[in-house]
N, C-alpha and C positions, 0 to 999 in steps of 0.2 A: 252377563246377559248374552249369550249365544242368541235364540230366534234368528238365525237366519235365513228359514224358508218361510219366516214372517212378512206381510207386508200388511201396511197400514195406511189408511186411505183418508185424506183430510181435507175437508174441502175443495174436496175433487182431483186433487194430489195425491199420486203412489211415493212411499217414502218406505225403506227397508226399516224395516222391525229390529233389524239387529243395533241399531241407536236411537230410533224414533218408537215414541209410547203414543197413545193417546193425551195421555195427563201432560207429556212436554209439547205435546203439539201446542195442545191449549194452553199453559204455562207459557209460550214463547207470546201468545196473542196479548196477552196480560203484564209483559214483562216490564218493571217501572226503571225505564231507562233513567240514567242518570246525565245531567250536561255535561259532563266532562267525557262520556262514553264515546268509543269512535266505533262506527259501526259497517264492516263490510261486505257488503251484497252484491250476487251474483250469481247465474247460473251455473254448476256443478259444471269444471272443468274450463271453465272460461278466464281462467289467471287467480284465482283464491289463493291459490298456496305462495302466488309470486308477493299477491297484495299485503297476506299477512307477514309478509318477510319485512316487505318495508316497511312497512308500519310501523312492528316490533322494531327494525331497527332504526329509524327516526325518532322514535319514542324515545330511545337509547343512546341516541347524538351519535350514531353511527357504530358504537360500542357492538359486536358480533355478540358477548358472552352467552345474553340470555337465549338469542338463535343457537347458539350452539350447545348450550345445556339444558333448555325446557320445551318438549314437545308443542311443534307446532298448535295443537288442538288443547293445549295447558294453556299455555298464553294467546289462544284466540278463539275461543271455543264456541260451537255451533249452537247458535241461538234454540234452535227446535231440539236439541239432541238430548238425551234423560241423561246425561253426565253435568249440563250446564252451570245449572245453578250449585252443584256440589263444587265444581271445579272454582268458579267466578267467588265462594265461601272462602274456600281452602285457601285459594291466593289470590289475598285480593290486592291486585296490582292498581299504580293510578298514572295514567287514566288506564280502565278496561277498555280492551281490545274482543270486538264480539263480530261473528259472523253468520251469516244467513242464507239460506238459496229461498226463504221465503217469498213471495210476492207480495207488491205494494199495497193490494189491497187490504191483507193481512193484517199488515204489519203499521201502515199507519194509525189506528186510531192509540196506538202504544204510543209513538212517532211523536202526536199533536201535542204541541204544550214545551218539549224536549226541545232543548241545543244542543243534544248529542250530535256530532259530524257522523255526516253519512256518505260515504264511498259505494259509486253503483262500478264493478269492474266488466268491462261488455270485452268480445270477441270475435273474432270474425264466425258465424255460426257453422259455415265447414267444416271450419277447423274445432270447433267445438264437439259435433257429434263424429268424428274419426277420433279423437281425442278418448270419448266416450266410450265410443265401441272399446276400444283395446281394453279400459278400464274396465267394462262393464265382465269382461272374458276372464278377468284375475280376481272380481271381488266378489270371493262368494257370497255375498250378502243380495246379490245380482241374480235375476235367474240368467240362464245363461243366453246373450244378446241373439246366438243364434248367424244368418248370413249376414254381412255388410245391410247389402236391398232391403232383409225383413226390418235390421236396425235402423236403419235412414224412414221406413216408411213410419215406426214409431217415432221416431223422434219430429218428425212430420205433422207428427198429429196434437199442431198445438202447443208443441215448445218453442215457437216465436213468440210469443207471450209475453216473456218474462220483462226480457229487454225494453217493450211499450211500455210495459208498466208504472216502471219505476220512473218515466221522465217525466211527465206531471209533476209528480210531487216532490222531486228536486228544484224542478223549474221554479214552481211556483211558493217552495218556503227556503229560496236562494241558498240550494244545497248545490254540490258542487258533481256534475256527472263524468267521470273521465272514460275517455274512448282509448282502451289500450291497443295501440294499431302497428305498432312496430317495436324495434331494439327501446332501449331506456338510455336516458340522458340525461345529464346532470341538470338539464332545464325544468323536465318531467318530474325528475323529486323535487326540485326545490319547489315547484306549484303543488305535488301536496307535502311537503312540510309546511309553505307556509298558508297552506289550508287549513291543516290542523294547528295552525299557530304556532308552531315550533320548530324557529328559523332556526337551520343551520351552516356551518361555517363551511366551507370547498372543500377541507379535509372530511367534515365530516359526511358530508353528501357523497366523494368520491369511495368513502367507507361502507355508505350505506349500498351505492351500485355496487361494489364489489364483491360484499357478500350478499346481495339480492341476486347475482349472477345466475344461470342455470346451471353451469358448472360449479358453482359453489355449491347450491342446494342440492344436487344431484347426490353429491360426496357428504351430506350432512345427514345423519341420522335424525337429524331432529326431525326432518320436513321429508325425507322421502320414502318415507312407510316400512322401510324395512324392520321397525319397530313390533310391527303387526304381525300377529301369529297369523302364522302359513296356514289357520285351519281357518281364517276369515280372509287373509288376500292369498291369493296361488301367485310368490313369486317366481318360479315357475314358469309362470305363462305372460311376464312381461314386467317392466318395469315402472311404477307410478310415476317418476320422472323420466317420458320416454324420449322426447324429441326438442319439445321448447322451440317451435321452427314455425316460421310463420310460411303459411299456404301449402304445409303437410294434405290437406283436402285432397289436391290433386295425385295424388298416392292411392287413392280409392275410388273417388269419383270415375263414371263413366262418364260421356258430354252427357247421356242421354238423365244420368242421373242429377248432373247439373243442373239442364236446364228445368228440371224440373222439380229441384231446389231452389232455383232464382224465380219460379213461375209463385211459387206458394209462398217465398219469403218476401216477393211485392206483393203478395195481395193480403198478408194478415200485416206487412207493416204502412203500408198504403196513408195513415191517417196519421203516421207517427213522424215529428217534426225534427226528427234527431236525422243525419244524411250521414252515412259512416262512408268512411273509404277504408276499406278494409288491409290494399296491398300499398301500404306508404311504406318502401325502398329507403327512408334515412330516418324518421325520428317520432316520436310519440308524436301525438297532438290533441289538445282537450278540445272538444266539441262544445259551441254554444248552440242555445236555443234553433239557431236556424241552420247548426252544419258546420259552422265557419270555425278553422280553427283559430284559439287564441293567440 
């Protein structure tokens, strides 16, 4: 399936044609999650590739193999994408590892009823849409993002969103929200391993950091695209594992375009009870309901 000067538009969401249908759009809304499912959510470019790393490899008791031999998007595959449900058939792993950029309201009435574990992965959002832009420049499935300015004003319009969404319904059916804010820690995995219930030992956790590393996954075909024919991503024009660096932002921003990123990102999250610090200098930290880390 090429389409890719397709795009498809889903409950007010633009989504590239070249993976997304109508019929998986709607197939993902319906989708009968199973309890043992782990499920991870987040906006495009905001740590997904890191997340699925871990996961697969905590699933694995720190074991790299299946990281190094089954495309990331085989063993975590994108809940809306027309590959899904063939992939999650063909190998079915246990527990399934599934992923999403969908929003909460979406997605939960699938959600209600399930003990599938739900991972929301947030970002500092600078760093998200600089992240983006470069991405948006290599993947022809993209039309092309065009200046920095024109892309920030898109991305502007409406993509704080995501991040409100999803805390509600963590909060309140005691799902677990992590705020990815800095390096990772053997503290950071062991709260989600033992989220997902599957403690493990210091060897195996010091396993899992290691090959969750960005210098690992950079060097791994599995997870940094270069798998993908050059007539859907232009390597080329950059690399899908480019930098892994927290406050990259300032690399692009003007002040002038700052502050007037920090003017719109307080007023569409104004109501929202999650308080991220975005430049934490030593160690993850998971965010409860009022900010405070645990």
């Amino acid at each position: 399936m090429a389409r890719l000067d397709v795009t498809e538009t889903f409950h007010g969401i633009t989504f590239p044609g070249h993976l997304h249908t109508q019929d998986s759009l709607q197939s993902a809304l319906r989708f009968p999650f199973q309890d043992t499912d782990i499920l991870i959510v987040s906006y495009p470019k905001s740590g997904t590739t890191w997340m699925q790393e871990i996961v697969t490899l905590i699933c694995n008791r720190g074991d790299p193999h299946v990281c190094q031999t089954v495309p990331n998007w085989t063993r975590a595959p994108w809940l809306e994408q027309h590959y899904c449900a063939m992939v999650l058939e063909k190998y079915p792993l246990n527990p399934r590892v599934i992923t999403t950029h969908l929003p909460q309201h979406l997605l939960e009435p699938a959600l209600q009823g399930s003990k599938a574990k739900v991972i929301y992965v947030s970002r500092n959002p600078k760093d998200v849409v600089v992240s983006y832009y470069h991405f948006c420049k290599m993947a022809k499935f993209f039309p092309d993002p065009g200046s920095f300015q024109d892309f920030l004003n898109q991305f502007l319009d409406g993509r704080c969103e995501l991040m409100k969404s999803w805390q509600n319904f963590f909060f309140f059916n005691l799902k677990v929200t992590l705020a990815l804010q800095s390096i990772k820690s053997l503290h950071f995995c062991g709260k989600i391993s033992a989220f997902l219930q599957r403690p493990l030992v210091e060897e195996e956790l010091n396993s899992c950091l290691k090959h969750s590393s960005f210098s690992s996954m950079k060097n791994n075909t599995m997870v940094n695209c270069t798998l993908i024919s050059p007539e859907i991503m232009d390597h080329s024009k950059g690399c899908f594992m480019r930098k892994g660096e927290l406050g990259n932002w300032k690399s692009l921003f003007t002040d002038e375009q700052n502050q007037h990123f920090e003017s719109v990102f307080s007023s569409r999250m104004q109501d929202c009870s999650l308080k991220f610090v975005w430049d934490v200098p030593h160690e993850n930290r998971i965010c409860n309901k009022e900010g405070n880390p645990n």
